[in-house]
C-alpha positions, -999 to +999 in steps of 0.1 A: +102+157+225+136+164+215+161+165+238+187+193+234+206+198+268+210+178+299+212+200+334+225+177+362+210+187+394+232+172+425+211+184+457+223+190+490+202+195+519+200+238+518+214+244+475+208+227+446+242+227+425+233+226+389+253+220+354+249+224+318+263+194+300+271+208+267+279+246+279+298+231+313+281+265+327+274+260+363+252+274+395+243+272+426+209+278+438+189+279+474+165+247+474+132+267+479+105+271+450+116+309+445+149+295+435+140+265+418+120+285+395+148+306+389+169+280+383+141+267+355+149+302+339+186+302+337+188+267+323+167+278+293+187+316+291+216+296+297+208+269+270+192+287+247+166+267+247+131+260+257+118+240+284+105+214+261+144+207+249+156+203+282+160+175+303+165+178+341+182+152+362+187+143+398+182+116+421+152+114+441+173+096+474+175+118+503+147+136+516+160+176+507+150+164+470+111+163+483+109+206+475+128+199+440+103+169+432+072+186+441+079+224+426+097+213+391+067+199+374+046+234+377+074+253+359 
């Protein structure tokens, strides 16, 4: 796998804020599955990319990151 794009994920407790390393683009998204899939989708519209090219980061320390940690790897 290739990496092609990093998207940063800081999480609050209710919104995950998100950003594009290369593009700078940014958004904000509810943390619930509906929205993290959506956010899966605009990082690759965003990007330009595929899935597989992309690289999603955040840290696993508080407990709001539980939804993100569980949902992402279905997408």
């Amino acid at each position: 796998m290739e990496i092609k794009e990093v998207i940063g994920i800081h999480t609050i407790k209710l919104t995950l804020d998100c950003c594009l390393h290369k593009s700078g683009a940014q958004e904000v998204f509810d943390n619930t599955p509906e929205a993290i899939a959506y956010m899966a989708d605009w990082s690759m519209k965003s990007s330009g990319l595929g899935k597989d090219k992309l690289l999603f980061i955040f840290e696993h320390t508080v407990p709001c990151c539980y939804l993100l940690w569980i949902t992402a790897p279905r997408l």
